[in-house]
N, C-alpha and C positions, 0 to 999 in steps of 0.2 A: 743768215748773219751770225756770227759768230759771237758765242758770248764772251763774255769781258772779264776773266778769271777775278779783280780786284774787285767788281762788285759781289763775288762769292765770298770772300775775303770778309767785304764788312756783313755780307748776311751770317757768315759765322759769329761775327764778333756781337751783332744785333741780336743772336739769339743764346749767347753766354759763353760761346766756345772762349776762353781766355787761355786754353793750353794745349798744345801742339806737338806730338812728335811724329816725325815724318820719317821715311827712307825715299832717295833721289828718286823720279820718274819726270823723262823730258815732258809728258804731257800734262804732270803737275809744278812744273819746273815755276811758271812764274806765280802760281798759287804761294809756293815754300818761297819765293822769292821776293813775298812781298810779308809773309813770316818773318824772315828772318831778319826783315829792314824794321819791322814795326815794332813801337814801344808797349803797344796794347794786344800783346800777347804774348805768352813765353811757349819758343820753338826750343825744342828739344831735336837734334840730329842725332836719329839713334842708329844704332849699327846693323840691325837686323829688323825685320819688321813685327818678331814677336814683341820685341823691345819695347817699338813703339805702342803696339798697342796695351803693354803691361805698365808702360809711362802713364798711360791718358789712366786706365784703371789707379792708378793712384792717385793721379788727379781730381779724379773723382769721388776718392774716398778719404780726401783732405780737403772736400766739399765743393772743388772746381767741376768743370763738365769738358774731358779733355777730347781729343780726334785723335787720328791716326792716322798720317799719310805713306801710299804703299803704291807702287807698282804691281798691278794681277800678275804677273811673273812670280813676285815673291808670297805670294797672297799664301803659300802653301805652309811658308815659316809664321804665318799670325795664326793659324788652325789650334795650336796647343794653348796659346793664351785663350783666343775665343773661347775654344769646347770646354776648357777647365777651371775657366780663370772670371772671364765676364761673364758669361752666361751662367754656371751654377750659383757663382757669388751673387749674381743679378747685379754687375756695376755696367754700366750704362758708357759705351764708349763708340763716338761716332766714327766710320769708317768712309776714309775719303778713300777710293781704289781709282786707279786709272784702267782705261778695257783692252791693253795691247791685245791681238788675233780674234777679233771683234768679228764671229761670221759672215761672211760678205765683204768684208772690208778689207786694204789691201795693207798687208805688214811683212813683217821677218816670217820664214818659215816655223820658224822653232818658238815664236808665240802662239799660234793657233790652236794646242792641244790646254792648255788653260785657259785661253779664251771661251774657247767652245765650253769650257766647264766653269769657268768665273760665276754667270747667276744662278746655276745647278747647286753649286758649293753654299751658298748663300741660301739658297732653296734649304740644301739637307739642313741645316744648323738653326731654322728657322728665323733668319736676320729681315727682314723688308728690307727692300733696295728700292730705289728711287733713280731708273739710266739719267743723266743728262743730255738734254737736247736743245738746238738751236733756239727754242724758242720754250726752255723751261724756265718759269716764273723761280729764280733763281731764292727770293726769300721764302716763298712757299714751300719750296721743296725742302731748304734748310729747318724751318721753323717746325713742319711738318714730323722732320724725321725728330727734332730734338724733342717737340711734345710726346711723342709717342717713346720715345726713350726717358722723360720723367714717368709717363704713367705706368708704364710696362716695368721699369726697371731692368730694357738689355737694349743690347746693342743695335745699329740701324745700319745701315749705308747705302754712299752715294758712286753712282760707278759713271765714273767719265768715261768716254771714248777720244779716239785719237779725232783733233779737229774740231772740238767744242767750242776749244778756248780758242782769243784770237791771240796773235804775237805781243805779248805785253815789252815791256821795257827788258831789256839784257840784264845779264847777269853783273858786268862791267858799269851800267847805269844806274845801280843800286847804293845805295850805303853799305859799306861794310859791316858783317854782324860782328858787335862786341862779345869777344868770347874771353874767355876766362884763361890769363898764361903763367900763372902764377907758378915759379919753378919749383921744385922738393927743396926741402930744407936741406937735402946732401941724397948723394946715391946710395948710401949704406941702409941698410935695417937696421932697427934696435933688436936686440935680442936677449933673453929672458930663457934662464935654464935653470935646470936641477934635477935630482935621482926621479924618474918613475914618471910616467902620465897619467892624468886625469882623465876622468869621464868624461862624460860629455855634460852628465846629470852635476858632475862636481864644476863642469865650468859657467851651465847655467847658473849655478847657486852663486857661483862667486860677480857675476857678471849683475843679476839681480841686488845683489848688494850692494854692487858700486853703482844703477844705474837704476834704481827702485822707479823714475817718473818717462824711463824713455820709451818715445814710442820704437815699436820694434814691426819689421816684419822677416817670417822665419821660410825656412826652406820648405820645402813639402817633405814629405818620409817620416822617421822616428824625430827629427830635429822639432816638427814641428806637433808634432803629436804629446811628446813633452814639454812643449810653451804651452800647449792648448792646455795641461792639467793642471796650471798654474792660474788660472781660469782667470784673466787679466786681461778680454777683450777689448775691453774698454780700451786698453794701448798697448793690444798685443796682434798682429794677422797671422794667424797662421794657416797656410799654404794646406793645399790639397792640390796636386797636379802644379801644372805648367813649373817645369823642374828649369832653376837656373835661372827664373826672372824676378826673382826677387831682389836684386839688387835694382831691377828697373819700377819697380812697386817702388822700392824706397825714395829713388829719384823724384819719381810723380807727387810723393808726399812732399820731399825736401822743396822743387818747385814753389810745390802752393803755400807750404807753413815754411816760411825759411828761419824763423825765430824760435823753431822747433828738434831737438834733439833726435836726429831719426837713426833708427840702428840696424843693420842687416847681420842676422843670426844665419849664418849661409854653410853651406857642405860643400867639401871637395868637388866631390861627383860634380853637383849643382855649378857651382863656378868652372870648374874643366868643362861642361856643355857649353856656356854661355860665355866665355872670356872676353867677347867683346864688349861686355858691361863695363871693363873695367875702363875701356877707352874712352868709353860715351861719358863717364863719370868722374872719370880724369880731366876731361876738356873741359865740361861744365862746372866741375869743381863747386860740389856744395861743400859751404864748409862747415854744416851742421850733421854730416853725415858721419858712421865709424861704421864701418865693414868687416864683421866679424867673423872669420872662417874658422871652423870647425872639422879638423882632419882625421879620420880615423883611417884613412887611406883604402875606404872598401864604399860598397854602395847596400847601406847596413839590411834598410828595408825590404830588398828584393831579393836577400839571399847572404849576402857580405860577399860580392865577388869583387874583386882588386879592382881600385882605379890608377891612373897614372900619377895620384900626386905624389909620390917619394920623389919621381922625374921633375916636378913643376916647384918652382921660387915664386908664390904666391904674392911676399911683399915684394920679389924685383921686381914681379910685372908689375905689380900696383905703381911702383916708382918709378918705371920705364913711359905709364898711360900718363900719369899727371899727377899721381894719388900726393898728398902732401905728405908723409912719412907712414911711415909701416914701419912692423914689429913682428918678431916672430918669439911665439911660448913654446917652449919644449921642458915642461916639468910642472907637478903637480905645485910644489910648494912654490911657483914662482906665479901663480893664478894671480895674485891678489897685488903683486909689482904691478907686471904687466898690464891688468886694470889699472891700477893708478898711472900707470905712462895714459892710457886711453884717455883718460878724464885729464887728464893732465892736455890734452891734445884738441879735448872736444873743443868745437868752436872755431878751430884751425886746418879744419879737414878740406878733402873729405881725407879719412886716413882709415888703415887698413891694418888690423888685428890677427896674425895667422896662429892657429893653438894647433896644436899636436895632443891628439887624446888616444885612449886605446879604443879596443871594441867591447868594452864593456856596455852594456842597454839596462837604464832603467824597467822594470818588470811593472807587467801589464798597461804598456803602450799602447792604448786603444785612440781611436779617430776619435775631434771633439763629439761631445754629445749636440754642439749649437749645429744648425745646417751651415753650410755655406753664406747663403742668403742673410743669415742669423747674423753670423761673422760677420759680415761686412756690413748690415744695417748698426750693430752694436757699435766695430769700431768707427765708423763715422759720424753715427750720432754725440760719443764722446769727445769726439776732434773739434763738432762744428755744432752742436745742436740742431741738424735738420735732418730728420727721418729720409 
């Protein structure tokens, strides 16, 4: 007999899951379907599946315990959050996968070489998984995998196969999910100029002083390696690896604390990887968010070799996804406007900050001295008081 996808639903919600971001899978279809109707939880439809599961880590490090729903098709784009992101930070993010090319079992051709490698993968990374079956104690497995992801501090998952669940209610039989259609204030950017650009080191400084209490999370590379010597864990993340999901970190924060100033300190490079963030966060429109891009037009850390932003309108897209107004700096002495347009905006967001700086690099950028681990125990416990 087939299990009943809505009683997985409430053993999430029975065992703390309150935050959700998924990517489609027809065999988690009325799982997300019963997500997206409910008041007691917040689903997140993210674009990509590292997305999602770099949502639920912020979730969890703004004291919630998030999931991640994914199709094993895409299981390959969650690898860089997982291997860099939740596992060395040690944040704790439950993994709902579906099993499409399930050995033995009958599917599309072109599912079966992930298939065959879906609990091998999970193997390498050290995750426990938990398969669902006709007659899996549905709370058990849930409660199971969540205890062992408080005590351990890393991530678990659950792998469906095609067939578990039974046919729940349609997509058409549902509530509509309240989304967020709030239009921009105009199609134009503000823009902010003058002679000569800034560092990066001169835009931290001035950014710090208009924003001394906000939490921030920063890119990986030299971006974040200069937040780190600011030594402001307490409401600072900075990034090691999973390059471009930091706008999706800040989401998962903005989520759970939405009474909270959340800031993303982000890099060209980083946002040209990931631009669907800006869609995911355009829709959802937090409006305590400011998304702050930092342009040197190269990728500094791994050498300075050119990226495409000179080609890319960073605040059109932002205005074209949903963003509520965007800015663009192009000049040192106009740092400290442009900040004030930001604050001037916070609260009205999410809105989107583009600076133009040279390649100048603060000297001896070294990786924090805290672990990973460190990081992420620090900035949480500041957020929420619990270890």
């Amino acid at each position: 007999m087939a299990l009943d996808p809505e009683l997985l639903f409430k053993a999430l919600l029975g065992a703390g899951v309150k935050g959700i971001a998924g990517v489609p899978c027809s065999i988690l279809n009325h799982l997300i379907l019963e997500a997206e109707a409910s008041t007691e939880v917040d689903y997140v439809a993210a674009s990509v599946e590292g997305e999602a599961v770099s949502a639920a880590a912020g979730m969890w490090l703004a004291g919630g315990l998030g999931a991640a729903l994914m199709q094993n098709s895409g299981l390959g784009n969650a690898v860089n959050p997982l291997a860099s992101l939740s596992i060395p930070y040690e944040i704790p993010v439950l993994l709902i996968v579906s099993w499409r090319g399930e050995p033995g079992a009958k599917d599309a051709v072109h599912h079966y070489p992930m298939g065959e490698a879906t609990p091998g993968l999970f193997d390498l990374f050290g995750v426990p998984t938990t398969v669902l079956r006709e007659d899996t104690d549905l709370d058990a497995a849930v409660q199971g995998a969540v205890e062992y992801m408080h005590k351990e501090r890393k991530p678990a998952a659950l792998i469906v196969p095609r067939g578990v669940f039974g046919k729940g209610a349609k997509a058409e039989e549902r509530p509509a999910p309240v989304l967020a259609t709030r239009s921009p204030r105009g199609s134009e950017s503000t823009h902010f100029a003058s002679p000569g650009l800034p560092s990066r080191t001169e835009v931290l400084t001035a950014w710090l002083q208009h924003f001394p209490e906000a939490l921030a999370v920063s890119t990986t590379g030299y971006m974040s390696r200069e937040v780190a010597s600011l030594e402001r864990v307490d409401r600072h993340f900075p990034m090691q690896g999973s390059m471009g999901f930091a706008p999706a970190i800040a989401l998962g924060l903005c989520r759970t604390l939405p009474d909270r100033s959340v800031h993303v300190l982000d890099g060209d490079g980083a946002l040209i990887m990931r631009m669907g963030s800006l869609a995911t966060i355009g829709a959802v429109a937090p409006k305590n968010l400011i998304h702050v891009v930092v342009d040197n037009g190269t990728y500094a850390s791994t050498g300075g070799q050119l990226t495409v932003s000179p080609q890319v309108d960073f605040a059109g897209v932002a205005l074209a996804c949903g963003y509520r107004s965007a800015a663009v700096c192009q000049g040192a002495s106009s740092l400290d406007e442009a900040f004030r347009w930001a604050a001037s905006e916070s609260g009205e967001g999410p809105i989107l900050l583009h600076i133009s700086v040279d390649e100048r690099e603060a000297s001896g950028l070294e990786r924090p001295d805290l672990t990973p681990a460190e990081i992420a125990s620090a900035f949480r416990t500041a957020l929420t008081e619990k270890a």
